[in-house]
Each structure stands twice: as structure tokens, then as C-alpha cells.
C-alpha positions as CSV (number, residue, x, y, z in Angstrom):
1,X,136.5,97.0,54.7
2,X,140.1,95.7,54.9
3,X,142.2,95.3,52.0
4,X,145.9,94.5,51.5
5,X,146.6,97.6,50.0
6,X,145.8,101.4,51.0
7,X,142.8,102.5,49.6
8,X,143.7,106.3,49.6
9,X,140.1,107.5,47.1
10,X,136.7,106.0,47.8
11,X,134.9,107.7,44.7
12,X,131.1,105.7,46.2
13,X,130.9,104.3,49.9
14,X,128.3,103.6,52.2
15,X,128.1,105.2,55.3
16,X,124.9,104.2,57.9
17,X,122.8,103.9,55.4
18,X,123.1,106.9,53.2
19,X,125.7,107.1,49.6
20,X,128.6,109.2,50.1
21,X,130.2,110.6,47.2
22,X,133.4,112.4,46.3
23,X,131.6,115.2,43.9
24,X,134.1,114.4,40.8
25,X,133.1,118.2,38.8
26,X,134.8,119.8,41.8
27,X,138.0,118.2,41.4
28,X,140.9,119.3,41.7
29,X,140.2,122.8,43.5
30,X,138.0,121.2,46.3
31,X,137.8,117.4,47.7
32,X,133.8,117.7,48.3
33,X,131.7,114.7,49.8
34,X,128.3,114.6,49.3
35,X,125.6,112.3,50.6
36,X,122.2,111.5,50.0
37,X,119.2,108.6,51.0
38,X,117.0,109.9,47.5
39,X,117.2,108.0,44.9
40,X,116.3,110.8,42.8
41,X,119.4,113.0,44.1
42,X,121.8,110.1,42.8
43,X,120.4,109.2,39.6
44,X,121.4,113.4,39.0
45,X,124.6,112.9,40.2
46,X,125.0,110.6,37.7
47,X,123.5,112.2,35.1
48,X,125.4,115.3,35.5
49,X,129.1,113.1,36.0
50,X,129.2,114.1,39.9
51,X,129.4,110.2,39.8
52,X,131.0,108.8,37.2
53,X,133.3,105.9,35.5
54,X,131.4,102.5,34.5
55,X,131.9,100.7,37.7
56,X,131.4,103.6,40.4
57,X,127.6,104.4,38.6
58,X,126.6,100.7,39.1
59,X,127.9,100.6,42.7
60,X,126.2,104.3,43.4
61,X,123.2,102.7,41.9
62,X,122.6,99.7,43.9
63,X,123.6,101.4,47.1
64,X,121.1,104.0,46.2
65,X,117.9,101.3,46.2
66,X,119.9,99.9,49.6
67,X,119.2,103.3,50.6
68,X,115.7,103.7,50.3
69,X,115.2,100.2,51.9
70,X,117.2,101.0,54.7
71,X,115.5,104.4,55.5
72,X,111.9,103.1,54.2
73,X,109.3,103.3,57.0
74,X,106.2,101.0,55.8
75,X,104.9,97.7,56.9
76,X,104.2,96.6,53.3
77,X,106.5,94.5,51.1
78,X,104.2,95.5,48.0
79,X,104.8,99.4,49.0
80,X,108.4,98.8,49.2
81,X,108.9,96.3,45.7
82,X,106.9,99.0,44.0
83,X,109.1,101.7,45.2
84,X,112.6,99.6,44.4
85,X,111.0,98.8,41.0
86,X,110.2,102.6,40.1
87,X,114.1,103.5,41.8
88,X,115.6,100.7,39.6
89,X,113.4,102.6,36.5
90,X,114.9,105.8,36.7
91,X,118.1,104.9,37.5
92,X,118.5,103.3,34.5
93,X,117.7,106.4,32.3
94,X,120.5,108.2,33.9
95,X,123.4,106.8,31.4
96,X,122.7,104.6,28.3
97,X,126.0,103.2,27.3
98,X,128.0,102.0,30.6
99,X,127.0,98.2,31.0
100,X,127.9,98.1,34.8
101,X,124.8,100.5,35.5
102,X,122.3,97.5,34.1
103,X,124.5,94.6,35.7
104,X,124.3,96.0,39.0
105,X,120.5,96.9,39.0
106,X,119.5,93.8,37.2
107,X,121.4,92.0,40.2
108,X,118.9,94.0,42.7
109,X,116.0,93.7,40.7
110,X,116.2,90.0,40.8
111,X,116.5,89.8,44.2
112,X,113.4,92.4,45.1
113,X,111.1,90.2,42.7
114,X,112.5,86.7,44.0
115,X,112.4,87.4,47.7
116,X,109.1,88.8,48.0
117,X,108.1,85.2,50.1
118,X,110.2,86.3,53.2
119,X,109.0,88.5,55.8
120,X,109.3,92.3,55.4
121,X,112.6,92.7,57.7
122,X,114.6,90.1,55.4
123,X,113.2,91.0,52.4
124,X,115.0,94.7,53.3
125,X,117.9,92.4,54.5
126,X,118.6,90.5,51.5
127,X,118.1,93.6,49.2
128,X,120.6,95.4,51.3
129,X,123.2,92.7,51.4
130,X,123.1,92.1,47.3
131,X,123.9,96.2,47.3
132,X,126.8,96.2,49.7
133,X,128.0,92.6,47.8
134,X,128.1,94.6,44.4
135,X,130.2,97.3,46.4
136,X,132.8,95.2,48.2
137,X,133.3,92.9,44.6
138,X,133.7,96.3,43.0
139,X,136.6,97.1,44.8
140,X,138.4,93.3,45.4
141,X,137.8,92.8,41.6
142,X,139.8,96.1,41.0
143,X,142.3,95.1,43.4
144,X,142.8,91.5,41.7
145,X,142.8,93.2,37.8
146,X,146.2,95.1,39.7
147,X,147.4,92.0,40.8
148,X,147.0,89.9,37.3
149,X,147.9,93.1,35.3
150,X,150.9,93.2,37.3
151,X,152.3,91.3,34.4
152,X,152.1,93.2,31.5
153,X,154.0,96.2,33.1
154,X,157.7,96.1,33.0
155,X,160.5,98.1,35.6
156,X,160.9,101.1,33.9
157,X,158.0,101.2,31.5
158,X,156.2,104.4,31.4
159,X,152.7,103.8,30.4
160,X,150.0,106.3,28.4
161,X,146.6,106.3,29.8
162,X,143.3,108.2,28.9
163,X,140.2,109.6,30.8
164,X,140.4,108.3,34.3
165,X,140.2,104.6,34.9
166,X,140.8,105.2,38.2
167,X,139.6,104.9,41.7
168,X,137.3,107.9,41.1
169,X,135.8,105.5,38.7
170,X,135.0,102.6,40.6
171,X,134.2,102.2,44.5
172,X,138.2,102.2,44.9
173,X,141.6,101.1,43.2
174,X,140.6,101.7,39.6
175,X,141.2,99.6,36.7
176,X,143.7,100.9,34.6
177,X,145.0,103.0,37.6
178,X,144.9,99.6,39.4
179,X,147.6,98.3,37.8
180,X,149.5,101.3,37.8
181,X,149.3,101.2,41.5
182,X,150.1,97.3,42.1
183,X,153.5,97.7,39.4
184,X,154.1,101.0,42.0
185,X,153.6,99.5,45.0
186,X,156.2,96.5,44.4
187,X,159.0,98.8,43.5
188,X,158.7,98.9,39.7
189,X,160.2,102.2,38.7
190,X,157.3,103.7,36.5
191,X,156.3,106.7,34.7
192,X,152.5,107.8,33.4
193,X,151.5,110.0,30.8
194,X,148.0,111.3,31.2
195,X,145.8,113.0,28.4
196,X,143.7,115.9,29.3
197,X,140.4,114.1,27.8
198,X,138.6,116.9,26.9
199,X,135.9,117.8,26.9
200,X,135.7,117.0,30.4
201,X,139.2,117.3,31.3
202,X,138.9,113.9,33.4
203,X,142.6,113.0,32.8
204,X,143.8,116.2,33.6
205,X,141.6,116.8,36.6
206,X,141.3,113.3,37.8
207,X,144.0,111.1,36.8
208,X,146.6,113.4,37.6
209,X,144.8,114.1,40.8
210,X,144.9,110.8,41.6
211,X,148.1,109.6,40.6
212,X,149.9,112.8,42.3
213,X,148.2,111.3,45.5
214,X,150.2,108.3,45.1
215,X,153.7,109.5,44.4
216,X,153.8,107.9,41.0
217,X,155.4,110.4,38.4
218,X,153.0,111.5,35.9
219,X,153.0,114.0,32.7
220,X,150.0,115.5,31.3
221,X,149.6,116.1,27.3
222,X,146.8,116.8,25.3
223,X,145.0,114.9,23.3
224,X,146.2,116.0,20.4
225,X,150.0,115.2,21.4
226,X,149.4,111.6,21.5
227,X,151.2,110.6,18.3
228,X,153.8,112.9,18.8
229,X,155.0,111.2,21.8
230,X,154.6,107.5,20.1
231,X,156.6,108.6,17.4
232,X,159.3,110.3,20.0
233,X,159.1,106.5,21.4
234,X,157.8,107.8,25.0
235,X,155.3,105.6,25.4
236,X,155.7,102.0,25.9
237,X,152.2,101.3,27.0
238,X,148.8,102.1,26.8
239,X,146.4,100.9,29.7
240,X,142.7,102.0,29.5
241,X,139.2,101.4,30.7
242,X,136.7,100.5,29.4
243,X,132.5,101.1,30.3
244,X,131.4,98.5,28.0
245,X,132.6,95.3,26.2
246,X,131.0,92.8,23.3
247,X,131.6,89.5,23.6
248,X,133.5,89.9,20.3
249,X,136.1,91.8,21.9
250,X,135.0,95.7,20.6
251,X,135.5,98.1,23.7
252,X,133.7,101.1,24.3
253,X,135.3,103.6,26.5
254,X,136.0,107.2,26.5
255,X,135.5,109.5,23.0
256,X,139.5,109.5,21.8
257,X,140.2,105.8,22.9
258,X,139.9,104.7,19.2
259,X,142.2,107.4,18.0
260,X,145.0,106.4,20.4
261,X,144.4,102.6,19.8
262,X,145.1,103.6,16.0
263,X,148.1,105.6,16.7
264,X,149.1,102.8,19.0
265,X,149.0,100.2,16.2
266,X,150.9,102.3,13.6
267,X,154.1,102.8,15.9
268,X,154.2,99.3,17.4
269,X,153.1,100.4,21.0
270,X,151.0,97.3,22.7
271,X,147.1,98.6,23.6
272,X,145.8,96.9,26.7
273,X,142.2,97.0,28.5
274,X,141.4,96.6,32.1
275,X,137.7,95.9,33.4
276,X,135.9,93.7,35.5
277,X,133.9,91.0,34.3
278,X,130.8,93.3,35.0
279,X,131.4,95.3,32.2
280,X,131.0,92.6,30.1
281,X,128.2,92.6,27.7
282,X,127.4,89.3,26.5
283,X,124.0,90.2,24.4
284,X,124.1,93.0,22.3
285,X,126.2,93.5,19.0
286,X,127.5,96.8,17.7
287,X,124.4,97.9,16.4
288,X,122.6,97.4,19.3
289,X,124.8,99.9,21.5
290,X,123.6,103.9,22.3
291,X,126.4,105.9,22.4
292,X,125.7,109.0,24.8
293,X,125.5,112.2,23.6
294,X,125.8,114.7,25.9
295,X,125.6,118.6,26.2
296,X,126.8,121.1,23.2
297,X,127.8,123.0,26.3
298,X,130.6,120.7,27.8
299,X,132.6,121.7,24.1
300,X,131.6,125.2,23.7
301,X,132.4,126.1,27.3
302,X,135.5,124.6,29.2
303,X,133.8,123.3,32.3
304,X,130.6,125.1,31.9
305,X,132.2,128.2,32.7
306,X,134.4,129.6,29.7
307,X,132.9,130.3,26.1
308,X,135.7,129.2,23.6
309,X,134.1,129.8,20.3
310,X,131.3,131.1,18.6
311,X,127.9,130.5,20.8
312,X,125.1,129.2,18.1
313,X,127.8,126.9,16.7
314,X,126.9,123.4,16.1
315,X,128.5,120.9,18.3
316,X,129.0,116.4,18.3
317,X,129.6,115.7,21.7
318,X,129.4,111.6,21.8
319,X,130.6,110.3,25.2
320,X,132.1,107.3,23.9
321,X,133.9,105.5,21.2
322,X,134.3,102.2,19.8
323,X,137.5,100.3,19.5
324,X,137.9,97.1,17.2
325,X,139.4,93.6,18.6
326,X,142.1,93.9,16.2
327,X,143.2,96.6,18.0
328,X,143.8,95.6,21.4
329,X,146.1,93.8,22.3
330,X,145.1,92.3,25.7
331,X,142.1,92.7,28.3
332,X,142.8,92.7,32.1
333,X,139.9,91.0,33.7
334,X,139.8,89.6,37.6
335,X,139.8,86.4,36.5
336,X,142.8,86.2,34.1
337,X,144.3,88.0,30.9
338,X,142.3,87.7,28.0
339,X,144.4,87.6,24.7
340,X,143.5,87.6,21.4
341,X,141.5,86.3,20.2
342,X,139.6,88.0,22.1
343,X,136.2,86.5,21.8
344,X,137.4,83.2,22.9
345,X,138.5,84.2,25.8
346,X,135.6,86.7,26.8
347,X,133.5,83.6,26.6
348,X,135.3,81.6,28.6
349,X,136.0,84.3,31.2
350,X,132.5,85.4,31.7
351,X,130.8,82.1,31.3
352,X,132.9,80.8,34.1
353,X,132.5,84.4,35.8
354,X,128.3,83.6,35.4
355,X,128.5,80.5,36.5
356,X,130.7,80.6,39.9
């Protein structure tokens, strides 16, 4: 796939008709590529953040059911919608909160129940084709939230960001990372200042990782510092992802995200929001989200590997956070800049989104 600018991480391709994967848990001490055709193999992956980022898990997932039709041997459509169906199933227990996850495998889903009428070889075709679709819009929609998001960045800016929004979390480019990239790549003289994100360490291992790659000058902090360096008047920006967002303009993203879009407020500092339209939820309301919690042992441990407190302590490990309209001050979309109020324009983005 061609694109106008380099596309130097591929965190999800698709390679004769098995997923590859850059294993993200291994990063930074080794750049490891896995691959797999089992369904079963990925939805792990994702589970246990080999795969991860909002976008990248819905573009693993539907090139996982590609793979199984690709590699499937029978002469029965009925064989093969039952065994899409039961894929599509347990891939959708593997993370409860992203909303690209459900967008992408409701997009296959349709097509495996509406296509049943054609024969068997472009039934496999057209399910296929919808999986590499979701893939290659992943990754021009990133490159067009650079391009729009261009805009908000300024020559000289430096610009805080949290978790990784990058292309380890999408099929390539990134969204916040996006564009940090496009403002670098037309000469805009930038700076980024990366939190650690624990408990993960995705910032830290990831962002930094990726943004090193590039060239672009980065600083690390931890989470903890980000006030002080609002207050010291370092930041200028803050650019983040997101993995889910209501139609009334409340963002989930990354656990901390809240707590810097607080701080943010207090000392003036403008909070901004990159994601495709994908990650737009439509239908639920607050109360209707599942926040993920995940492991006592990602807090207790750093990386799994180092005990750094008491062992039967009790542990809150939510995955996510949930940010309020009022404090964001813009969302970065692939079909325009949504500003406040928000609502408005997520309506108008996503119905005309829906409807193209």
C-alpha cells in the first residue's frame, strides 16, 4: 500500500493471508513480529495488549476472520458463516471498552450474513475485501486526522501527549502521533513530552520508541510531573487518543487522561482529541460503558516481572478513564475539526461519515 508519507511502524498488516503483528510487550528491548491464521491466537494477543490501541484491535480483528476465510478448506458456505460467526463471538470478548473492536466486526458480520446468496468463492471474496477495506481506511484516516490536525499545531509548540496514540496503535501513522508527524514532516520545529503511563509504561516504551524513530525530540516524565510542567509553562499542547467517544462529546481513553485534561484546564493549556470516526459511539450513554479492569498484577509488578510492594495488597487497575466535553477543547476527526460544542459536531461528522 502506497501512501504520501513513510510509514516507518506497521503495528497490524496482512501478509498472504496470515496477521502479522509487532508484539507491543516486547518493546523496546526487541522489535518481534509475530503471525498467526487462528483466530483464537489473536483474540489472546489482544487480550494480553500484544495488540493494542483502539484502532489496531479492530483492524487485527477483522483481518483475523479474513484469515480463517482465506485458509478455510470446506465446500460449505453454512460451515464457513458458522465458523465466522463463532470467530466474530470470541473476538468480541477479548476487550469491552474500545468501540473500534465492535465497528470493525459488526462491518464483517454484516457482510458474512448478507452475502450468503453468492457462491462459496465470492462469499470468501467479499468477506476478505470488507477486512482489508477496514485495514487500508485505518491507515488513510490516520493519515488525513495528520493532515486536518496540522492546524492546531503551531512552529515551535511543544506538545504533551499520554499513552501511545500512535502507529503501534492503529495499522500505521497514529492519531495523536499522526499529527505530530504531519506538523514534523513540513518543517515545523516541535518538541513532545511523553508520560510514562503506568501501569503499562506505554508512553515510555512506545511513544518514545516511536517518536525517537522519527527524529522528533521528545522528553519523558511521569505521570505524576504533569502539573508541574503546566505550571513551569512547558507545555503548550495536549494531543491524545481516544478508544471510545459518546455522541455527547465524553472521551474515554487511557486511565490518567482525565487527570491531565483537569490540570490542562486549571493552567490555560488547550486539550485536544484525535480519532477516527470509527471510534465513535453513537448509542450508548455513560452509563452504559464497561470500563476494563484488568490484572492486580500489571500494578503490583512493573511489567509482570518486578514486585514493588506488598504481595496480598489490594489493587484498582481500570484501563480507562472518562473525560467530560467541557474539557476538551477540540476533536481531530478525518473528516474535519470538531469544536465545541462538541455534540453538534459529532452528529454531523458521523452522520455524514454513516451515510457516505
Amino acid at each position: 500500500m502506497s501512501s504520501r508519507y513513510p510509514l516507518r511502524v506497521r503495528a497490524v498488516e496482512w501478509v498472504n493471508g496470515r496477521v502479522r503483528w509487532i508484539n507491543t510487550n516486547l518493546l523496546p528491548y526487541e522489535e518481534v513480529y509475530e503471525e498467526s491464521v487462528d483466530y483464537e491466537r489473536i483474540a489472546r494477543a489482544i487480550e494480553a495488549m500484544e495488540i493494542r490501541g483502539a484502532p489496531a484491535i479492530g483492524v487485527a480483528a477483522a483481518l483475523a476472520i479474513a484469515a480463517i476465510v482465506f485458509n478455510s478448506t470446506t465446500d460449505s458456505i453454512d460451515q464457513l458463516q458458522s465458523v465466522v460467526l463463532k470467530a466474530i463471538d470470541r473476538l468480541r470478548m477479548t476487550r469491552p471498552t474500545a468501540y473500534n473492536l465492535f465497528w470493525a466486526l459488526d462491518r464483517i458480520r454484516r457482510v458474512a450474513l448478507e452475502q450468503k446468496h453468492l457462491d462459496l468463492e465470492d462469499y470468501r471474496r467479499a468477506i476478505i475485501d470488507e477486512a482489508l477495506r477496514i485495514y487500508r481506511e485505518d491507515i488513510e484516516m490516520n493519515i488525513r486526522i495528520g493532515e486536518i490536525g496540522d492546524r492546531i499545531i503551531d512552529d515551535g509548540d511543544t506538545i504533551l501527549t499520554h499513552c501511545n496514540a500512535g502507529a503501534l496503535a492503529t495499522a500505521a501513522f497514529g492519531t495523536a502521533l499522526a499529527i505530530i508527524r504531519v506538523a514534523w514532516y513540513r518543517g515545523k520545529r516541535i518538541k513532545v513530552i511523553a508520560t510514562e503511563t503506568r501501569p503499562m509504561l506505554q508512553g515510555a516504551r512506545l511513544t518514545v520508541w516511536e517518536l525517537i524513530k522519527e527524529g522528533i525530540p521528545v522528553k519523558l516524565i511521569t505521570d505524576n510531573m504533569v502539573g508541574y510542567v503546566m505550571y513551569r509553562k512547558l507545555v503548550d499542547k495536549v494531543i491524545v487518543g481516544a478508544d471510545r467517544i459518546l455522541r455527547d462529546g465524553h472521551v474515554i481513553n487511557k486511565i490518567g487522561t482525565y487527570t491531565i485534561a483537569i490540570t490542562a484546564k486549571r493552567h490555560g493549556v488547550p486539550f485536544y482529541v484525535a480519532a477516527p470516526t470509527s471510534t465513535f459511539d453513537l448509542n450508548s450513554a455513560i452509563e452504559d460503558i464497561v470500563i476494563e479492569e484488568r490484572s492486580p498484577e500489571e500494578v503490583k509488578r512493573i511489567l509482570g516481572k518486578i514486585l514493588i510492594t506488598v504481595e496480598n495488597v489490594e489493587v484498582l487497575n481500570p484501563s480507562f478513564d472518562i473525560t467530560p466535553p467541557d474539557l476538551v477543547s477540540g476533536i481531530v476527526t478525518e473528516r474535519g475539526f470538531i469544536e465545541p460544542p462538541l455534540d453538534i459536531g459529532i452528529r454531523r461528522i458521523v452522520e455524514e461519515f454513516r451515510s457516505a
